[in-house]
C-alpha positions as CSV (number, residue, x, y, z in Angstrom):
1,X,-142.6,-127.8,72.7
2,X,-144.1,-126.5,70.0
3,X,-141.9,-123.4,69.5
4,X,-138.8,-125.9,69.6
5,X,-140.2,-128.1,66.9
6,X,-141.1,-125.2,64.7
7,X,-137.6,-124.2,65.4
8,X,-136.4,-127.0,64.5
9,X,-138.3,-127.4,61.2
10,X,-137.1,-123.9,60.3
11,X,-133.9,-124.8,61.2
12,X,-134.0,-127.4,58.5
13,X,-135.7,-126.1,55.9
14,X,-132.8,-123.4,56.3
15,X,-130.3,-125.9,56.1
16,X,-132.0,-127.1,52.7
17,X,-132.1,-123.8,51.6
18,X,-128.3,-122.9,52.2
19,X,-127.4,-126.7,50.5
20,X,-129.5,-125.5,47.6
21,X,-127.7,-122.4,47.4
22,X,-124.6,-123.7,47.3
23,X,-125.0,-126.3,45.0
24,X,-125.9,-123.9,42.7
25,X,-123.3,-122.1,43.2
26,X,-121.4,-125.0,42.3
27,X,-123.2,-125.4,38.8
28,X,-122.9,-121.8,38.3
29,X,-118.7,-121.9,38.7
30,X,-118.6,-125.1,36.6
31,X,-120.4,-122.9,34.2
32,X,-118.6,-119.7,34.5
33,X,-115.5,-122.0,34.3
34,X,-116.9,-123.9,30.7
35,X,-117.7,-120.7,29.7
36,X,-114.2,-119.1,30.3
37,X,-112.3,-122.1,28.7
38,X,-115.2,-121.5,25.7
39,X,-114.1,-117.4,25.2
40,X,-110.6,-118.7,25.3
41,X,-111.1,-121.5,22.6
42,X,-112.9,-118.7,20.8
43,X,-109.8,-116.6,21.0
44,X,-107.6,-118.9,19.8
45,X,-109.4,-119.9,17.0
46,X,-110.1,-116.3,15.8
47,X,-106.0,-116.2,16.4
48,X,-105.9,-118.8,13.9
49,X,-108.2,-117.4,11.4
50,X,-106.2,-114.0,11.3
51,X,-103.1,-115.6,10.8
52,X,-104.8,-117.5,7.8
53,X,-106.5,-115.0,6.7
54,X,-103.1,-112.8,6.3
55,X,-101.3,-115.9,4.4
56,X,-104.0,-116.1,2.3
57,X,-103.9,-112.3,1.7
58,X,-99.8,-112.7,0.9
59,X,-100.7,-115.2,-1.8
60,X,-103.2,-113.7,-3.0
61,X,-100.8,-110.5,-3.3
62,X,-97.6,-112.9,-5.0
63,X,-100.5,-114.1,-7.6
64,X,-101.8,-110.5,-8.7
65,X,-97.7,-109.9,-9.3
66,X,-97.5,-113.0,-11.0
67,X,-100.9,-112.7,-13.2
68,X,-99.5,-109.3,-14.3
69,X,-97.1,-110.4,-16.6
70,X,-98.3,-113.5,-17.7
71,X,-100.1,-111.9,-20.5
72,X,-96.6,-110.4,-21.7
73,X,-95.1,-114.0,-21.3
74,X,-97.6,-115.8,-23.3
75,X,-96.7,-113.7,-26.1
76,X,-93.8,-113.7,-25.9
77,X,-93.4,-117.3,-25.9
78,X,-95.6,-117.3,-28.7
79,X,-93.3,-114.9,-31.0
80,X,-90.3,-117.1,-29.5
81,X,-92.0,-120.0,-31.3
82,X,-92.9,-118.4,-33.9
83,X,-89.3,-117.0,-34.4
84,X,-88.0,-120.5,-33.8
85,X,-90.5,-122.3,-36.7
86,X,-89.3,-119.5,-39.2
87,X,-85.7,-120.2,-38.7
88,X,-86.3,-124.1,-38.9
89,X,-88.2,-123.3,-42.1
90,X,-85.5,-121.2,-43.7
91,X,-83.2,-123.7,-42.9
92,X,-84.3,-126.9,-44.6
């Protein structure tokens, strides 16, 4: 009797055992699961930043073109003006 009810009890705590195990296997896939949907979050935000990132570096690119001349066309507005008061002046 005794070797049946040690049996027994081993049979349990096996039982306990294999319900442990697999209940962390559960925890670990609802991990490796959250974890998965995290790396592809992560990939679609880095997605995101690179297509920012090359607008950004387009406008940045149109405003160096712009900002080139804009020196040459604030003078020559300003000699336009001027050209304009010394006209009006000769005038009247």
């Amino acid at each position: 009797m005794l070797d049946i009810a040690k049996i027994q009890a081993d049979i349990e705590l096996t039982r306990q055992s294999v319900n442990e195990s697999q209940k962390r296997s559960r925890n670990f896939d609802a991990d490796l699961e959250r974890i998965r949907q995290d790396v592809a979050e992560s990939r679609a935000t880095v997605e995101q930043m690179s297509i920012a990132n090359d607008k950004f570096r387009a406008e940045q690119q149109k405003i160096e073109k712009e900002a080139r001349f804009y020196p040459y066309i604030t003078l020559i507005s300003a000699m336009i003006g001027g050209l304009v008061v010394a006209v009006i002046t000769k005038l009247f």
